[in-house]
C-alpha positions as CSV (number, residue, x, y, z in Angstrom):
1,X,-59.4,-77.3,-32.6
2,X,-55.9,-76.7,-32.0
3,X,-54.5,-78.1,-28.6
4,X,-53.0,-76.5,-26.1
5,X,-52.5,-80.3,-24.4
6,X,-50.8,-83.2,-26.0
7,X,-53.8,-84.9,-27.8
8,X,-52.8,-88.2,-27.9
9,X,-51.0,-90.1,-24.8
10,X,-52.4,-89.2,-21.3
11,X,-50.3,-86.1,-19.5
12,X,-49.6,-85.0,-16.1
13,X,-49.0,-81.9,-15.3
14,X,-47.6,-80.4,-12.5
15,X,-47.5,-76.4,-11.5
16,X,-50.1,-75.0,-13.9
17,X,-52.4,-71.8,-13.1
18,X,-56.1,-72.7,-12.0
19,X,-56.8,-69.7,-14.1
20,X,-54.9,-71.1,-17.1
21,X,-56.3,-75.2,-16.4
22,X,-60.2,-73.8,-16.5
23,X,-59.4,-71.1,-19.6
24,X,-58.7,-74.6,-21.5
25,X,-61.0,-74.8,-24.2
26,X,-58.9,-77.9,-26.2
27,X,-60.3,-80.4,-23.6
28,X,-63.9,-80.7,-21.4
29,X,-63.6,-81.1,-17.7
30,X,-66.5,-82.5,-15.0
31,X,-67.9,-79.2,-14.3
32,X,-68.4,-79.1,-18.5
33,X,-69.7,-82.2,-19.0
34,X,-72.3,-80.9,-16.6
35,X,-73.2,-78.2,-17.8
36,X,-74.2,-79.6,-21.0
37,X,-76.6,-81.9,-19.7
38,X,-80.3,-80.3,-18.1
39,X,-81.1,-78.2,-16.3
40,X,-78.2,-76.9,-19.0
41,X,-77.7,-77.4,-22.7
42,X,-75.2,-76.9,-25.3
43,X,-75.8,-73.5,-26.1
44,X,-75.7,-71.7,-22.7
45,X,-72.5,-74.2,-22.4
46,X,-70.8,-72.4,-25.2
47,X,-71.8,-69.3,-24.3
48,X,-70.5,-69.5,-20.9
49,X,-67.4,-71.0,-22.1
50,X,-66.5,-68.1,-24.9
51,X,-68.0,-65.4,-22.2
52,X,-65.8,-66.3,-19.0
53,X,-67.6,-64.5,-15.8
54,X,-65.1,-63.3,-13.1
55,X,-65.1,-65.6,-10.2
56,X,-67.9,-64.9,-7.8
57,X,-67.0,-63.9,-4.6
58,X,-69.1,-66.6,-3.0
59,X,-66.6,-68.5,-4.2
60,X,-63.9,-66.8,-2.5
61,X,-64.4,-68.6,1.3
62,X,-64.2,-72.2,-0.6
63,X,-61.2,-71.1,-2.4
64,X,-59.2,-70.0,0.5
65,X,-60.2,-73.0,2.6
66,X,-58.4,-75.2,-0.4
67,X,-55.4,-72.9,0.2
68,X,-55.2,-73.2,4.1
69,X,-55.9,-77.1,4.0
70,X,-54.3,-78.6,0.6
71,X,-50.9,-76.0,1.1
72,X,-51.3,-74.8,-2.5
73,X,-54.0,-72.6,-4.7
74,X,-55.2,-68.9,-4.4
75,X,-52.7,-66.4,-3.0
76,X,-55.0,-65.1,0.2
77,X,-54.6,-61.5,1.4
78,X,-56.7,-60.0,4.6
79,X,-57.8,-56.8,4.0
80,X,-57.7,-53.7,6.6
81,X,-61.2,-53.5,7.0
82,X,-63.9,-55.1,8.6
83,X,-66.3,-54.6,5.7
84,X,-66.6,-53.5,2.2
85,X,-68.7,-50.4,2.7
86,X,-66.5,-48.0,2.1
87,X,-64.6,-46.3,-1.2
88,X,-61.4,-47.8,0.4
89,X,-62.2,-51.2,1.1
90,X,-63.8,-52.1,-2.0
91,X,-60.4,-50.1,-3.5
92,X,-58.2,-52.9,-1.6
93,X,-60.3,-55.7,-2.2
94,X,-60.6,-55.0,-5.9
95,X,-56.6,-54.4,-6.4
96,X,-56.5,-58.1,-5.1
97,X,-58.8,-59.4,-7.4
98,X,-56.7,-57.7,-9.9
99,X,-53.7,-59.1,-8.6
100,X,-55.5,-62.9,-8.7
101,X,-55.7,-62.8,-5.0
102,X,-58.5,-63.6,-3.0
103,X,-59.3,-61.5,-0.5
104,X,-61.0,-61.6,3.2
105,X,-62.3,-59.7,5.5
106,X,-60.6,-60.5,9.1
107,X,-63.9,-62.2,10.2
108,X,-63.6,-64.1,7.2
109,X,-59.8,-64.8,7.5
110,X,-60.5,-66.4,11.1
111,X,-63.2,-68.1,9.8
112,X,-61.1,-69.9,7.1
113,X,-58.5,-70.6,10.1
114,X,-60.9,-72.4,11.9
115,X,-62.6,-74.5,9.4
116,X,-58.9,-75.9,7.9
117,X,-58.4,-76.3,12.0
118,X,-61.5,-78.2,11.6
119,X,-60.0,-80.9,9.3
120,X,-56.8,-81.1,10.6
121,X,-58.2,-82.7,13.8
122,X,-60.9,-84.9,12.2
123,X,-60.0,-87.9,12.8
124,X,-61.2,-89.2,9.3
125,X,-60.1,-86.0,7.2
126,X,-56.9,-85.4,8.7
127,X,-54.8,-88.4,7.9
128,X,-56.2,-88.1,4.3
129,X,-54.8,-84.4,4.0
130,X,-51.5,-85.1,6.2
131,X,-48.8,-83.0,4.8
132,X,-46.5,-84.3,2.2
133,X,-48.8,-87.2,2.0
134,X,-50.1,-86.7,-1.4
135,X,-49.7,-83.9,-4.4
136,X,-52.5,-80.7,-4.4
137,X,-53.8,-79.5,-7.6
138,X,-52.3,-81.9,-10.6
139,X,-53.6,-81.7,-13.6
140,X,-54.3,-84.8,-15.4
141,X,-55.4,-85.1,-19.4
142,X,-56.7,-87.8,-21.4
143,X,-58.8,-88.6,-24.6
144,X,-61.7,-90.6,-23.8
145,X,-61.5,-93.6,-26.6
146,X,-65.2,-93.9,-27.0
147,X,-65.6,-90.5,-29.0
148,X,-62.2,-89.3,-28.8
149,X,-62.9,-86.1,-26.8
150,X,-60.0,-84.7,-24.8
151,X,-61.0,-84.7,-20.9
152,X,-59.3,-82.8,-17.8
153,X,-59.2,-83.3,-14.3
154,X,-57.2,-81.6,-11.2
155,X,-57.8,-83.8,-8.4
156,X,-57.6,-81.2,-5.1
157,X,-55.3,-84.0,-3.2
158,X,-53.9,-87.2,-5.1
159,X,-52.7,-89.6,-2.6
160,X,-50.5,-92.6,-3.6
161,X,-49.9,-95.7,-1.3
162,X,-48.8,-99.0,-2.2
163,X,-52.0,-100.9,-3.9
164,X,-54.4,-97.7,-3.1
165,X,-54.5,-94.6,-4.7
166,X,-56.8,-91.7,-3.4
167,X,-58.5,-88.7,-5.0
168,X,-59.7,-86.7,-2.0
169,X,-61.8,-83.6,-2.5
170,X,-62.8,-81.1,-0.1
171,X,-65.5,-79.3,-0.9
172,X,-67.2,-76.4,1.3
173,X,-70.9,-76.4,2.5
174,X,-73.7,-74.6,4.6
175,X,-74.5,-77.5,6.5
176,X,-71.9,-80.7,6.8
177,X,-74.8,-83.4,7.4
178,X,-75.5,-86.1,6.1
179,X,-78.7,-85.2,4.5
180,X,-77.6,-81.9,3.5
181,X,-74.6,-83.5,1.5
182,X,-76.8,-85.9,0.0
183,X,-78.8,-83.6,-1.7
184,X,-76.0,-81.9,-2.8
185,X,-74.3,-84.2,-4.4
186,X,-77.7,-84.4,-6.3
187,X,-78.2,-80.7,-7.0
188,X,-74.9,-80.1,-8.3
189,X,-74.2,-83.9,-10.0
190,X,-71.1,-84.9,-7.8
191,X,-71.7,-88.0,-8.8
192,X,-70.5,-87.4,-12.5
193,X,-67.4,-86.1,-10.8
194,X,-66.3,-88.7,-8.7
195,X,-66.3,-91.2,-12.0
196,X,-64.9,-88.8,-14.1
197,X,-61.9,-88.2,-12.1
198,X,-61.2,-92.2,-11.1
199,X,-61.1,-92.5,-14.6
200,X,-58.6,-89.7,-15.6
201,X,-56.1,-90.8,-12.7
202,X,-56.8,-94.6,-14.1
203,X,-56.0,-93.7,-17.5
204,X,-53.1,-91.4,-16.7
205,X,-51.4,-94.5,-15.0
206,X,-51.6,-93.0,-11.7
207,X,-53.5,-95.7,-10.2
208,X,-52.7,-99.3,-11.2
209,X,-54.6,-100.8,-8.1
210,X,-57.4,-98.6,-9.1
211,X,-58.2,-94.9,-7.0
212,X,-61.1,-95.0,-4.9
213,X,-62.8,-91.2,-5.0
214,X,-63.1,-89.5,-1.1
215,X,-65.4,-86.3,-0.5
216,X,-64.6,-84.5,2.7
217,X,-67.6,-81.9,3.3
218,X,-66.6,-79.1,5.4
219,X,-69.6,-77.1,7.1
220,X,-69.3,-73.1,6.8
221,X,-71.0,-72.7,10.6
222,X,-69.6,-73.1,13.6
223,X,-68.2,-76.1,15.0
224,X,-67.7,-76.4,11.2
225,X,-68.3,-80.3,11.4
226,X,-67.1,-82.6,8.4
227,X,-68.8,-86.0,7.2
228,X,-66.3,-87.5,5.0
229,X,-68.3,-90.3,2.3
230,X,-67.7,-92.5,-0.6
231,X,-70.3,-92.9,-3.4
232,X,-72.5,-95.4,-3.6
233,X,-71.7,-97.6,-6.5
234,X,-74.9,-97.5,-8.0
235,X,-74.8,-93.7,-8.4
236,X,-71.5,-93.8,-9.6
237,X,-72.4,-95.7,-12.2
238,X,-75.1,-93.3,-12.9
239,X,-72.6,-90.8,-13.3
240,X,-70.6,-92.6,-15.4
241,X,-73.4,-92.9,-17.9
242,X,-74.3,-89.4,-17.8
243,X,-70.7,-88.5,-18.6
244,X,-70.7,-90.6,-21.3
245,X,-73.9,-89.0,-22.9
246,X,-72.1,-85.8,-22.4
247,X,-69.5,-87.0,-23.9
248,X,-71.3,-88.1,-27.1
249,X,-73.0,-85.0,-26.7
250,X,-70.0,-82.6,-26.8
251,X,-68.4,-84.6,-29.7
252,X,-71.2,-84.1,-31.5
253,X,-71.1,-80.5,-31.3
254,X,-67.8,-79.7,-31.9
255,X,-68.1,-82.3,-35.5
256,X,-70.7,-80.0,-36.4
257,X,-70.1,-76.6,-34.7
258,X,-73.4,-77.1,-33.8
259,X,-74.8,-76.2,-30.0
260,X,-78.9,-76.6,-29.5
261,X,-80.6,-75.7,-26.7
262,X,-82.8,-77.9,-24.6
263,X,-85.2,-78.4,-27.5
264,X,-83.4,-79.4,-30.4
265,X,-84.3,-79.3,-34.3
266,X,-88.2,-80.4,-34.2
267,X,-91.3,-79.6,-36.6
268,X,-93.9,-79.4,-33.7
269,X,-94.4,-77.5,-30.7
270,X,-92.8,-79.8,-27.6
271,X,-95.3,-80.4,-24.3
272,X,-94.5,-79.7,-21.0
273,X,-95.7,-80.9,-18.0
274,X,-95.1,-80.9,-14.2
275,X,-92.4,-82.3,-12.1
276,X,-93.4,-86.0,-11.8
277,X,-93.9,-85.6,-7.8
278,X,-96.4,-82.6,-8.3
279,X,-97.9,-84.6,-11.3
280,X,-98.8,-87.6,-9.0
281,X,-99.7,-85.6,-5.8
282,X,-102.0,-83.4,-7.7
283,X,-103.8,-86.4,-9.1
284,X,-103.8,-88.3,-6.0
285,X,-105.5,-85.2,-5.0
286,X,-107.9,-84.0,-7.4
287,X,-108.6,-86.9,-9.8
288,X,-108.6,-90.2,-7.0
């Protein structure tokens, strides 16, 4: 593959496009490496990558948060109307699209407003995201030197103090509790993120006291509370060993321009069964 990156030494760079950092296909990010393992696979990752989507618009409140809070990201632009049911509105919402704007609706706009209010008077999120404390969307590259696959990260805050560096990301969600966030971080594998990242900044020579990795959960409903956690090291370490599958995984694939799906070359028809849970309540049930 040619590169667009510097293959060798670790690089920082400062200033480049979101659009241009996730159109990178010389170097695997988190969100990758995640999508190559179930409930993905190889395939629908390389189809996905060569067959970008536009960005969903349920994505657009979460992206205009990290604008109002970090200082830096999506150009935001409130639209004149209150919804998108006319010819009009969906006219001016799409033109900012075009223009790689997000746009929002005034209820949205003061919604936004009140959830980067929200953080600035947390008394755990904001000291972490005090302005001109850290550095907003860096991107950082390195090669991983087990398989020699070229990795990406853009931390959303980087923030260097003598003997401590932390990556702090802020992360939108329907419900900020505890539980909640919990089982997010499960559904969507944050904790292949959080190791992913320490080790970028680490290996970029960002952190030489080591970085610690902060998530700062923002609810979407009013108050629009915030828990702000660290991972547990045992599921970090889980999600350092599913990274490094993926990694294996994704080296593999590009030796061989080869991409399987979930089943793989095999000679016989695979079984399936149940979840686990169902499997054991079922028998519990029917065959105790």
């Amino acid at each position: 593959m040619t590169a667009a990156i510097a293959v060798d030494a670790p690089q920082i760079v400062d200033g480049l496009p979101a659009d241009e950092y996730h159109a990178d296909t010389t170097s695997i990010s988190s969100s990758g490496l995640r999508a190559l393992l179930a409930p993905g696979c190889p395939a629908q990752f390389k189809y996905d990558r060569d067959h970008p989507q536009p960005p969903k618009r349920e994505f657009d409140l979460g992206n205009a948060v990290h604008t109002a809070v970090l200082g830096e990201g999506h150009d935001i632009v409130e639209v004149s109307f209150s919804d998108y049911k006319t010819v009009a509105a969906r006219a001016e919402r799409d033109a900012a699209y075009e223009a790689g704007k997000v746009p929002l609706l005034p209820k949205e706009k003061k919604q936004v407003d009140a959830m980067a209010k929200a953080v600035r008077e947390h008394p755990l999120a904001s000291p972490l995201f005090a302005p001109g404390s850290g550095i907003a969307e860096r991107s950082i590259y390195w090669t991983d030197p087990a398989t020699g696959v070229r990795c990406r990260v853009r931390p959303d805050w980087l923030k260097q103090m003598p003997g401590l560096t932390l990556c702090v990301d802020l992360k939108t969600i329907k419900a900020a509790d505890p539980d909640t966030v919990s089982r997010a971080i499960r559904d969507h594998n944050y904790h292949q993120q959080d190791p992913l990242y320490i080790d970028g900044i680490e290996a970029a020579g960002l952190a030489p006291d080591g970085c610690r990795f902060i998530f700062v959960f923002v609810s979407k409903q009013p108050p629009y509370l915030i828990t702000v956690r660290e991972l547990t090291d045992q599921d970090r370490d889980i999600g350092r060993a599913r990274n490094e599958r993926a990694l294996r995984i994704y080296a593999d694939c590009v030796a061989n321009d080869h991409w399987p799906d979930w089943t793989g070359p095999v000679t016989e028809i695979p079984q399936i069964s149940m979840p686990t849970w169902d499997t054991i309540r079922q028998a519990e049930e029917f065959l105790g």
